[in-house]
C-alpha positions in Angstrom: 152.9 173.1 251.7 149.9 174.5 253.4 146.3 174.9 251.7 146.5 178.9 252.3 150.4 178.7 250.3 148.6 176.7 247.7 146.3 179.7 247.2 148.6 182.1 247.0 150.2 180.3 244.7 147.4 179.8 242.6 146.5 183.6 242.9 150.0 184.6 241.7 149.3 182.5 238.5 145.9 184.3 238.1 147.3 187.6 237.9 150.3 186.9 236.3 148.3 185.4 233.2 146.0 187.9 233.5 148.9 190.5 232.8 150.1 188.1 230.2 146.3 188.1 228.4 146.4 192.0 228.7 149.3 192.0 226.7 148.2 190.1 224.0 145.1 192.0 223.9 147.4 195.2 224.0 149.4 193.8 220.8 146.4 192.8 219.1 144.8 196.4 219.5 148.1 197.9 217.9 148.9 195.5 215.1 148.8 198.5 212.8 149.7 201.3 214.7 152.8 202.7 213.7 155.8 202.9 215.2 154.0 200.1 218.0 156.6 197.4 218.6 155.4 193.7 220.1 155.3 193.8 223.7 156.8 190.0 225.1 155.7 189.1 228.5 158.9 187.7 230.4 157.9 185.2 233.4 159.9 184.4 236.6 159.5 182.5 239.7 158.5 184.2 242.5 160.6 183.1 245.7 160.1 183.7 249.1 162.5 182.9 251.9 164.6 180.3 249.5 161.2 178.8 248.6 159.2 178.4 245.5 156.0 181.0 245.9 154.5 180.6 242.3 155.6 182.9 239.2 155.5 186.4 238.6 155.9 188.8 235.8 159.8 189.8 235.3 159.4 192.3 232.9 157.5 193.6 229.9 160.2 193.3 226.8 160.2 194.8 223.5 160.9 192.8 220.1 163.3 195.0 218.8 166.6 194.4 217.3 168.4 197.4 218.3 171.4 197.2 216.3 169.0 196.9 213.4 167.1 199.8 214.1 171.0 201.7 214.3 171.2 200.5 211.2 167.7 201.6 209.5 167.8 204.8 211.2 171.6 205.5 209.7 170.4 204.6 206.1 167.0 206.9 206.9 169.8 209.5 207.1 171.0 208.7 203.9 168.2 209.0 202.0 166.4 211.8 203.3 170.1 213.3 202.0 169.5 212.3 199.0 166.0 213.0 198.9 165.6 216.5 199.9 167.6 217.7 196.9 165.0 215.9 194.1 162.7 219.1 194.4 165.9 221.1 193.4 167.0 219.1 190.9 163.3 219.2 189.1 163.5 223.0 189.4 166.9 223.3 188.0 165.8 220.8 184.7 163.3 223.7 184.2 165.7 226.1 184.1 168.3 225.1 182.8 166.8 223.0 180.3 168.7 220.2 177.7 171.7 221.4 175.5 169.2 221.3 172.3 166.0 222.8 174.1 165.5 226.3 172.0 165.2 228.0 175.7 168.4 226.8 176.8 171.2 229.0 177.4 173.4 226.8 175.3 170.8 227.3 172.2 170.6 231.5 172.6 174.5 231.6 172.4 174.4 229.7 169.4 172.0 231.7 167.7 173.9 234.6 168.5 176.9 233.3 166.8 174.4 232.8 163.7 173.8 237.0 164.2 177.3 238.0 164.0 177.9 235.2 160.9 174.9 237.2 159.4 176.2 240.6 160.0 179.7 239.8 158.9 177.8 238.9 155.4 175.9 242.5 155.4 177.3 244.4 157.8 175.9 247.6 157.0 171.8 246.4 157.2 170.0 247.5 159.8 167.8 244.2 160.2 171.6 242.0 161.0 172.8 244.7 163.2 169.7 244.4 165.1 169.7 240.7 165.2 172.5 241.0 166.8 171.8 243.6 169.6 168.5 241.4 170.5 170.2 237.9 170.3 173.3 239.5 172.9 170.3 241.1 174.5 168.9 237.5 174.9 171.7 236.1 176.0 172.3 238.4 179.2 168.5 238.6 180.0 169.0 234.8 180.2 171.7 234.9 182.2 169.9 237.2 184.8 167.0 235.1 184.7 168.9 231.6 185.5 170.8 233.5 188.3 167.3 234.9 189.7 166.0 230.9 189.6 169.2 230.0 191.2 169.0 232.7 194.0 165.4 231.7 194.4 166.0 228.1 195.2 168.8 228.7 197.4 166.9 231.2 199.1 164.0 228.7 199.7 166.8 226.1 200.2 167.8 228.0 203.8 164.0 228.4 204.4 163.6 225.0 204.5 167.0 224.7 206.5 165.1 226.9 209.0 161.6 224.4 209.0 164.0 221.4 209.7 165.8 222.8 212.3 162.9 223.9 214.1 161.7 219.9 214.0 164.8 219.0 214.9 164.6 221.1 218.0 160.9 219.7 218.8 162.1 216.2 218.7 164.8 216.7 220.7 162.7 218.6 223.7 160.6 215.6 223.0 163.0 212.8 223.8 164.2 215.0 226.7 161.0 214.4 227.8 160.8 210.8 227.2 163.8 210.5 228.7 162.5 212.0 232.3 159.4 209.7 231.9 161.1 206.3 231.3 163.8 207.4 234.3 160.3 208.0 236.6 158.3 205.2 235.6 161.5 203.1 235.8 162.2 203.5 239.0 158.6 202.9 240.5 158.9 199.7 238.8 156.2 200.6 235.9 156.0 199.3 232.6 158.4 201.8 230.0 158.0 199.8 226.7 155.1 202.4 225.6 157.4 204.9 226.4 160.3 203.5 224.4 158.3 202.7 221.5 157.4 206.8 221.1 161.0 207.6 222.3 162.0 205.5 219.3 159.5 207.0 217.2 160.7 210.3 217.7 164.5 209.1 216.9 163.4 207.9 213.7 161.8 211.0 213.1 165.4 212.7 213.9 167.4 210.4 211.9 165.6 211.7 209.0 166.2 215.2 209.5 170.1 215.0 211.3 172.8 212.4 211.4 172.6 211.2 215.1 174.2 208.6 217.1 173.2 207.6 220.5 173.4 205.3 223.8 171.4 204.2 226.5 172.5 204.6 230.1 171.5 202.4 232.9 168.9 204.4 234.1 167.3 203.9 230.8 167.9 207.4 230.1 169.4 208.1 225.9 171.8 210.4 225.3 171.6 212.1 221.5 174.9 213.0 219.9 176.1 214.2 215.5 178.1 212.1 214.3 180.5 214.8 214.6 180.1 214.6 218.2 178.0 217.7 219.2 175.7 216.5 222.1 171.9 217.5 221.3 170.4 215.6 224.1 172.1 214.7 227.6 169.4 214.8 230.4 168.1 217.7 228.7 167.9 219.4 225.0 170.5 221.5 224.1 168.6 223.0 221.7 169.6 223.9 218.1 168.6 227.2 215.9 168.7 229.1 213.1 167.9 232.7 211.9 165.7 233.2 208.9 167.8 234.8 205.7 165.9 238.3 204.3 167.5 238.1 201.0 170.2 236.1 198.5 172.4 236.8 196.2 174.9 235.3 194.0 177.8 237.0 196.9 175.7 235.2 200.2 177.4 232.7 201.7 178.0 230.8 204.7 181.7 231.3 205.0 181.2 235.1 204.7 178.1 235.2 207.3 175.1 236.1 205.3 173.6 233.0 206.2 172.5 232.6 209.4 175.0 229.6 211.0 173.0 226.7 212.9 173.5 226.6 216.7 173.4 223.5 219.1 173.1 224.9 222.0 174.4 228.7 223.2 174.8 230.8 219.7 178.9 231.1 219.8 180.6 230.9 216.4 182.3 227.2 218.4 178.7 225.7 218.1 178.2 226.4 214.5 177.5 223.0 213.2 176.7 224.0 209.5 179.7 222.1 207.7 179.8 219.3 210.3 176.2 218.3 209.2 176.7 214.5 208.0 173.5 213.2 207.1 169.5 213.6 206.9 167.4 215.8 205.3 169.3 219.2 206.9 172.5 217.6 205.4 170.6 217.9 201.4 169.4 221.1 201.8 172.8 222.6 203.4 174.4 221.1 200.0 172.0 222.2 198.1 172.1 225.6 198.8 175.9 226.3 199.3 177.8 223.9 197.3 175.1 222.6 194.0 173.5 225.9 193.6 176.1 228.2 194.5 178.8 225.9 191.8 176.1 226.7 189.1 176.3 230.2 189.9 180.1 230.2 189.7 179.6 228.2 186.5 177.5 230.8 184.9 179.3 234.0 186.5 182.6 232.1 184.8 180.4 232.2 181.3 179.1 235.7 181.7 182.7 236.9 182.5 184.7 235.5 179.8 181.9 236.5 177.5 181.7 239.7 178.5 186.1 239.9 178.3 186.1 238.4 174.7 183.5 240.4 173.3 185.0 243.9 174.7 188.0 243.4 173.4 186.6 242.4 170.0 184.4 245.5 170.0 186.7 247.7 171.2 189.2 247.4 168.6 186.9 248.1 165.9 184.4 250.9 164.8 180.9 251.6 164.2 181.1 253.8 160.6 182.0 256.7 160.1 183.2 256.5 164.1 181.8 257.8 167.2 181.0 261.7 168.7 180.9 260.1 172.4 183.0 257.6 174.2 182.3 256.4 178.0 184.5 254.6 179.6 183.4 251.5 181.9 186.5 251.2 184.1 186.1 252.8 186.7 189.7 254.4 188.1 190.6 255.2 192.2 192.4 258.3 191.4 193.0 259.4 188.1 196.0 262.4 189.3 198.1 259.8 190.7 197.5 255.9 189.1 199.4 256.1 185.9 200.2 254.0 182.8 202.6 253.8 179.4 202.9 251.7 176.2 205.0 248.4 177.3 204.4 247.7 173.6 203.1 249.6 170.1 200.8 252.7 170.7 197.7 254.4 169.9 196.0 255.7 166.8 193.8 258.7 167.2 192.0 259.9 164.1 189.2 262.0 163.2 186.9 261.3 160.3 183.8 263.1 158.6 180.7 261.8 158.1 181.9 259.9 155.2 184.5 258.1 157.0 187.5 260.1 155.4 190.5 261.2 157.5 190.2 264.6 159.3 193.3 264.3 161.2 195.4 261.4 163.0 198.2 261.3 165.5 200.4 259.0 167.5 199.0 259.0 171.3 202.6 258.2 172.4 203.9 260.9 170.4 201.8 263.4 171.7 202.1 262.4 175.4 205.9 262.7 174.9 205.9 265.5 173.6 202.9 267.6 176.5 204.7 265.5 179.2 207.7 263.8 178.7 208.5 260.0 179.1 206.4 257.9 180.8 204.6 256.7 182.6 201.9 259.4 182.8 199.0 260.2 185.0 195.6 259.7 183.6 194.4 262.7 184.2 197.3 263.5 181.7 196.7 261.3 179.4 192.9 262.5 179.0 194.3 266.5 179.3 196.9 265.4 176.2 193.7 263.8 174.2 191.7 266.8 175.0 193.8 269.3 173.8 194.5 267.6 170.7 190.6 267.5 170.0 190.2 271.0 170.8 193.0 271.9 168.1 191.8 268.6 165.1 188.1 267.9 166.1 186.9 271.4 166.3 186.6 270.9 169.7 186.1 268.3 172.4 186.4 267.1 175.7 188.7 264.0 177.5 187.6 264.1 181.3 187.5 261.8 184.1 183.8 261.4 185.6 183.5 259.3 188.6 186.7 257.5 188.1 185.9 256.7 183.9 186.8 258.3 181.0 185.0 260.2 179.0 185.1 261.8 175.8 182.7 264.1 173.6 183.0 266.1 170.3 181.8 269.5 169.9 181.5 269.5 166.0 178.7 267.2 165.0 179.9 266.4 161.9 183.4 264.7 163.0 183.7 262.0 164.3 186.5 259.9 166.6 188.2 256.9 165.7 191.0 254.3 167.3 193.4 251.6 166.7 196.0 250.1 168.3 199.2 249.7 165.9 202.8 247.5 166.8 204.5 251.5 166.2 204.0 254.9 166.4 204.4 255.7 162.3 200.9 255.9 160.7 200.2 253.1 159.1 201.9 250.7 161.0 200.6 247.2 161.4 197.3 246.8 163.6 198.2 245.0 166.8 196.9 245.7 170.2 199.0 247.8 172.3 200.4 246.6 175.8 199.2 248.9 178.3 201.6 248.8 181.7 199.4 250.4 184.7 200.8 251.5 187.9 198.0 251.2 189.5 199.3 252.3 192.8 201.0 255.1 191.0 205.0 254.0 191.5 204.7 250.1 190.5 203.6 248.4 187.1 200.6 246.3 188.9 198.8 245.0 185.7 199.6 245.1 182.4 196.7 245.2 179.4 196.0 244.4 175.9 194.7 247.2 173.9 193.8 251.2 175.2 190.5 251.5 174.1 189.9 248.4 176.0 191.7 249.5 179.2 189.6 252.2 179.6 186.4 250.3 178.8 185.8 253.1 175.6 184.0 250.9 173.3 182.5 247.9 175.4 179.6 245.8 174.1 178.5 244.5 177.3 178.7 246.5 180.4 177.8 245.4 184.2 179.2 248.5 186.2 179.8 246.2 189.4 183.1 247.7 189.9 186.4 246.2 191.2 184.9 246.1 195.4 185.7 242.2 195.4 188.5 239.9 194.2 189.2 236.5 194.4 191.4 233.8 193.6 190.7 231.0 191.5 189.5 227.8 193.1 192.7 226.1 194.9 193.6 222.6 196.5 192.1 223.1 200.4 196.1 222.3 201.6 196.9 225.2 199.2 200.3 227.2 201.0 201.5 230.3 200.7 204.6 231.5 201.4 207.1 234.7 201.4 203.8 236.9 199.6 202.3 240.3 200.7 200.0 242.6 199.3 198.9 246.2 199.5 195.6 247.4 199.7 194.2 250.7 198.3 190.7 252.0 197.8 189.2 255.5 197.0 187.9 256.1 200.0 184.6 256.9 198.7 186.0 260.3 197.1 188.3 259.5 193.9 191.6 259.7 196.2 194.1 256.8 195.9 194.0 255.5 200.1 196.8 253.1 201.2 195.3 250.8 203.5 197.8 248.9 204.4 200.2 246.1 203.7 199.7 242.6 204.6 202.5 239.9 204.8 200.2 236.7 203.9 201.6 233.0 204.2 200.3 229.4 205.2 197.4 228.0 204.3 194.3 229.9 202.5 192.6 230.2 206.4 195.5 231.1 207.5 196.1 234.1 205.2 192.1 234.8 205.6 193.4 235.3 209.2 196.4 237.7 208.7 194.2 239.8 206.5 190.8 240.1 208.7 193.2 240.7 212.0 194.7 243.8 210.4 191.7 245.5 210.6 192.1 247.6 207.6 188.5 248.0 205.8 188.5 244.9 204.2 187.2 241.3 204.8 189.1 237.6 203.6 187.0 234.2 203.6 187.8 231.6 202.2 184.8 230.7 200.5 184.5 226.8 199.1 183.7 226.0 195.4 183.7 222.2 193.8 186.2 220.3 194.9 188.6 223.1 196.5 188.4 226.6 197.9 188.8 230.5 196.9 190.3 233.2 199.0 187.7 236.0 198.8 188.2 239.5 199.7 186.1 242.2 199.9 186.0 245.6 200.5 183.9 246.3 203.8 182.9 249.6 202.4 181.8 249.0 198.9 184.6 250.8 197.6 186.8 250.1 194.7 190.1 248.5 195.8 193.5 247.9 193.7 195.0 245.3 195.5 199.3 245.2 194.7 201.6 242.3 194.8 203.8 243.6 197.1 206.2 241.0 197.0 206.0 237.4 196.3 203.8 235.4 193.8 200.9 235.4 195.2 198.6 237.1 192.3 200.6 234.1 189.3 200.4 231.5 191.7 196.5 231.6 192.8 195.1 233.2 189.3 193.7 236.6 192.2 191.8 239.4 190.4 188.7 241.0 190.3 186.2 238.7 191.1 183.5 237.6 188.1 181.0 236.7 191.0 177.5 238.9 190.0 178.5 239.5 186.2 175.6 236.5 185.0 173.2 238.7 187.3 174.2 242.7 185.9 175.4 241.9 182.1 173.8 243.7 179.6 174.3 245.5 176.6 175.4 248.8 176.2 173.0 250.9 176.6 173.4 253.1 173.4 173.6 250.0 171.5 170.4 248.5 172.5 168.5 251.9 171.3 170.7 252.4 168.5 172.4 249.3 166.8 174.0 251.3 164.4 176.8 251.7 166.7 177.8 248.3 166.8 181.7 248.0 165.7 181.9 246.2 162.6 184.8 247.1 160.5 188.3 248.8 161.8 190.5 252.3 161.3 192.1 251.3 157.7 195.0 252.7 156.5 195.9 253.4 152.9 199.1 254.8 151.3 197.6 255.7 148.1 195.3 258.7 149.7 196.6 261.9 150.7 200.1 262.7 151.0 202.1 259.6 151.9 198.8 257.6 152.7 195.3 258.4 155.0 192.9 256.8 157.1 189.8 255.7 156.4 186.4 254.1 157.8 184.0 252.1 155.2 180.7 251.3 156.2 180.5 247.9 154.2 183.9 246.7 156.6 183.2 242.9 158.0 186.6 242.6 160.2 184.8 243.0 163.4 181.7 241.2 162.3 184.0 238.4 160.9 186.3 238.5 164.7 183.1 238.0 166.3 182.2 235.0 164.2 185.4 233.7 164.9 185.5 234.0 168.6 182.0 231.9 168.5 183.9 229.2 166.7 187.2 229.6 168.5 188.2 227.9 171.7 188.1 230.2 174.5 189.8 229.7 178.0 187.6 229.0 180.7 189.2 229.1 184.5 187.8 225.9 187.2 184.2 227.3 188.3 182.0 225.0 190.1 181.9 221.6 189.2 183.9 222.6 185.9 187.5 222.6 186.2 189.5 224.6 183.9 189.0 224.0 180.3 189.2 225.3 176.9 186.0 225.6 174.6 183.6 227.5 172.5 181.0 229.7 174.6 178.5 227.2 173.0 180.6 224.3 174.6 180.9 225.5 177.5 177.4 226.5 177.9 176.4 222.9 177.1 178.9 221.8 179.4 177.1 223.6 182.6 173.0 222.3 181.6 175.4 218.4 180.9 176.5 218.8 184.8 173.4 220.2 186.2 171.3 216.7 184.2 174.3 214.6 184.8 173.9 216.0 189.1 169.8 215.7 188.6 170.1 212.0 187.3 172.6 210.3 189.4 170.6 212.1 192.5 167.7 209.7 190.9 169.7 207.2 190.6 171.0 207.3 194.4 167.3 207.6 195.7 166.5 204.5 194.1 169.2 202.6 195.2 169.0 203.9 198.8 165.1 203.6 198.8 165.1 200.0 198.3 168.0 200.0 201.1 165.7 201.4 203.8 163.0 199.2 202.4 164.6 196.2 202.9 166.0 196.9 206.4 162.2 198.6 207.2 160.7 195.3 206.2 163.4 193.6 208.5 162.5 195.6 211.5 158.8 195.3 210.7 158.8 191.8 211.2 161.1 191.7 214.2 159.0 194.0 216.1 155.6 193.7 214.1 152.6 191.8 215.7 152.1 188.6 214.2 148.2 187.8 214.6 148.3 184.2 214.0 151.5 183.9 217.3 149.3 186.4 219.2 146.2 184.2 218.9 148.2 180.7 219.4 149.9 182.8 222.9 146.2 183.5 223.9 144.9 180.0 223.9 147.9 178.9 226.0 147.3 182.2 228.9 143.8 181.0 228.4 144.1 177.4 229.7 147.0 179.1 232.2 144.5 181.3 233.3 141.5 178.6 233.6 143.9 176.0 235.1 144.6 178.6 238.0 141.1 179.5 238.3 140.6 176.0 238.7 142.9 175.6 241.4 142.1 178.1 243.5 137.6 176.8 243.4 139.1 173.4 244.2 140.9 175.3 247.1 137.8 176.9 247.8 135.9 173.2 248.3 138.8 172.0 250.5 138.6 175.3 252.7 134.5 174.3 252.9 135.5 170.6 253.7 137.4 171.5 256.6 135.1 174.1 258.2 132.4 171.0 257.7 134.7 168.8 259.6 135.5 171.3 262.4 131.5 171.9 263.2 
């Protein structure tokens, strides 16, 4: 070995620990800089022509662990999940409330049971009847206020959606970037374990916010993938985006298209990754705002419905004393000249009383609609001519019109007043029973049939919401739900009060399926299937904003799914009557009696100090009323006051095990954080101990290459 081999040697050494020293001085600088991961210098001998030529550096290696950091970054996803729905949560406890907090919903239903217990006691004071007007009052004002909240957070739920999306779209172009950088430096043999360590960075950052999964190629390039398997990075970013929502409203979903889908890559309905979202922080706030919120809505649309159905039937078969001058009806009717209906069972009382709620006159609805036009079934518009001309001739005149689809009658002679009740025959006197009302509501076919008339025609309704009949639904079914041999009709009223076939849809297969058959028909209306809890609803609605009737052609559709008018939107428009806010007076509280001892063979009569209503409104607080699945609620039978408990139990039952989970998962990512931390942290004390050791290395060499230097001098001596 030659003198001049010796040095170079030597030399190699020299620079080779120098590298090594810069690296320790590199890790020392970043011993707290986040994300920084200890930088290991790997040595090698250097050969040249089969012979030993010193050592060189091999490569500058990270200490990471990467299945471990797979592993933190897929529990990161987790709990940013989890996380991103505490805020929510919070809100909704504010809301919402306890069962026994005095602003809870559960608490305003109660005291309005207490009202109508009161006015059942008194029912002719003022002070009870009012009570009660401003406890229902309460109620529905509540309602509209808890749907607001809810509409609020979901509406700030895809607003945050949007924010996250946007990062995850940053860090994407960002490891794109990387990528390109590590690939260059790579190949011109420069160090990339900077570049890795903010490449990683950025991937923790994503994990947070996405599910992800990844590999590395050879060319040290990663490739960024969902776990449902939608690239996001290959070479380059896909990209991923999202449109801001203007508004939201308890009928805004997803399914339906009022909220903007999320794109990866080119925005086609195929690269809609909404409800493929696994995990991270996007995953929380997607759940949040179409499956938690939207069930609570269901859930309180559910209350407000049934609520509203009890309550109107109640009213509606009693009377407000001595009886009323003015009825409006609330249902609103496609065409009134051809939609007809008759008496399945029992019939209906009209009677006119004075102002001290004596009989002016009575007669059997039936009877008279016989006798003007024949047997059933009759036209509407028939059925209010037949009541109109009976006014004109026993009221001293009066009106039975159809306004805008909804019946509506009015007295001429201020001093009489109209009365009705449904009785199990058509002889006076008969037995008080609601009468079954068959409707044909596509003017040939019985399509519904309903329990009580004053009630079918919305006369007397306590709480009114006027959203119309634009959107049905069924109830919330298995997702592997099947359909077979069904098909329905579809009529709307065209915007003018004229009975429009739309068409007739054969409908089988799965609820997507029949979503399908319905949309491709093109008819004026729209299907989704919409999901809810633990299944999913078949929605449909009328493109227009029209009215529909919707027939059961043939099949069992309509028995087998629970499909009517949809309650979604009652929670948000319920309110009381509007006549009986400003006048509580006319609040029903006793009935039509009957007595045979007055008159001829027995008369009708009204008396003010009559409880039955009162007391049937008591009751129905204290009764168990049937609740269909909403939600997370399935199907259940309750009081209103149960059921209302039931809704603020789920939403703090959801809020704490959401605590609960953070917890848990926190001190999961904690304890695989700490792992990684002190795989890849800088350990001062091994940093330090590596620095004496290059030191020596490096002195030794240096020490080499001076006594070089004197043998180099001691042979230029010699040769002089």
């Amino acid at each position: 070995m030659s003198i001049t081999h010796a040095l170079n040697v030597a030399a190699g050494g020299l620079l080779a620990t120098q590298t090594a020293l810069g690296t320790i001085s590199d890790n020392v600088a970043n011993a707290n800089t986040p994300g920084y991961s200890r930088k290991i210098v790997q040595f090698e001998t250097n050969v040249l022509a089969g012979v030993g030529a010193g050592v060189r550096i091999a490569d500058v290696g990270r200490a990471v662990d990467e299945e471990l950091m797979r592993d933190l970054r897929d529990e990161m996803s987790d709990l940013y999940a989890i996380d991103s729905k505490t805020t929510f949560y919070n809100r909704l406890q504010e809301v919402f409330g306890s069962p026994g907090d005095n602003s809870s919903i559960a608490h305003t239903i109660s005291q309005l049971s207490t009202a109508f217990e009161q006015l059942s006691v008194t029912p002719e004071r003022s002070l009870e009847q009012s009570e009660v007007v401003r406890w229902a009052q309460n109620a529905a004002y509540q309602l509209q206020d808890m749907t607001d909240s809810i509409q609020d957070l979901r509406k700030q739920a895809d607003n945050s959606i949007h924010q996250t999306v946007k990062e995850i779209d940053n860090h994407l172009a960002e490891i794109a970037d990387l990528n390109h950088k590590i690939v260059r430096n790579d190949v011109a043999n420069n160090d990339t374990s900077a570049l890795r360590d903010k490449r990683d960075m950025a991937l923790n950052e994503l994990s947070k916010l996405i599910d992800i999964t990844y590999f590395e190629r050879s060319n040290g390039e990663m490739s960024v993938f969902t776990k449902g398997g939608r690239v996001l990075v290959d070479e380059e970013s896909v990209g991923i985006a999202h449109n801001l929502g203007a508004s939201v409203s308890p009928v805004t979903t997803h399914e339906e298209g009022d909220f903007s889908p999320i794109y990866v890559g080119e925005k086609v309905t195929s690269n809609d990754i909404t409800n493929d979202v696994q995990g991270g922080k996007l995953k929380g706030l997607i759940d949040m705002r179409d499956d938690v919120l939207q069930g609570l809505q269901s859930e309180l649309d559910e209350l407000a419905g049934t609520l509203r159905d009890v309550m109107n039937a109640i009213h509606n078969r009693g009377v407000a004393f001595p009886g009323q001058q003015s009825m409006s009806g609330t249902t609103a009717f496609l065409d009134s000249s051809a939609q007809r209906m008759d008496f399945g069972s029992g019939d209906t009382r009209l009677a006119v009383m004075d102002g001290d709620g004596n009989q002016v006159a009575n007669a059997s609805l039936n009877t008279l609609l016989t006798a003007d036009h024949g047997a059933g079934p009759w036209t509407l518009d028939q059925v209010s001519t037949t009541i109109d001309n009976w006014l004109d001739t026993n009221a001293g005149g009066g009106t039975a019109q159809f306004v805008d689809g909804k019946l509506q009658i009015n007295l001429d002679n201020t001093s009489n007043y109209l009365t009705l009740r449904d009785e199990s025959g058509s002889a006076a006197g008969s037995d008080m029973q609601d009468a079954t009302i068959n409707f044909y509501g596509d003017g040939v076919n019985v399509t519904d049939t309903h329990a009580g008339f004053s009630d079918f025609f919305g006369l007397n309704d306590f709480y009114t919401e006027d959203l119309g009949t634009n959107i049905y639904e069924t109830g919330i079914l298995s997702s592997n739900y099947s359909e077979s041999g069904s098909a329905l009709t579809f009529y709307d009223d065209n915007g003018n009060g004229t009975l429009t076939n739309l068409g007739t849809v054969p409908i089988s297969g799965t609820l997507e399926n029949m979503a399908k058959q319905i949309n491709d028909q093109n008819i004026g209306v729209r299907a989704t299937v919409v999901t809810e809890g633990d299944g999913k609803r078949l929605r449909i609605t009328n493109e227009a904003g029209n009215n529909m009737e919707i027939v059961q052609a043939n099949g069992n559709f309509k028995s087998n799914t629970g499909f009517d008018v949809s309650n979604v939107r009652v929670a948000q428009s319920l309110g009381v009557r509007s006549d009986l806010e400003s006048t509580p007076s006319n609040i029903s509280r006793g009935i039509l009696r009957w007595d045979e001892s007055l008159g001829t063979g027995g008369e009708y009569y009204v008396s003010a100090g009559d409880n039955k209503i009162a007391s049937d409104f008591s009751s129905a607080f204290n009764s168990q009323q049937t609740f269909s699945g909403a939600g997370g609620l399935g199907g259940t039978s309750g009081t209103f006051n149960d059921y209302a408990s039931s809704i603020i139990a789920l939403s703090s039952s959801q809020a704490a095990n959401n605590k609960l989970d953070v917890e848990i998962q926190s001190s999961l990512v904690n304890s695989l954080s700490h792992r990684n931390d002190s795989q890849k942290g800088v350990n001062l004390d091994e940093e330090l101990s590596q620095l004496i050791l290059y030191e020596q290395a490096y002195s030794a060499a240096a020490r080499i290459i001076s006594v070089i230097q004197t043998m180099f001098e001691t042979l230029e001596g010699a040769v002089r």
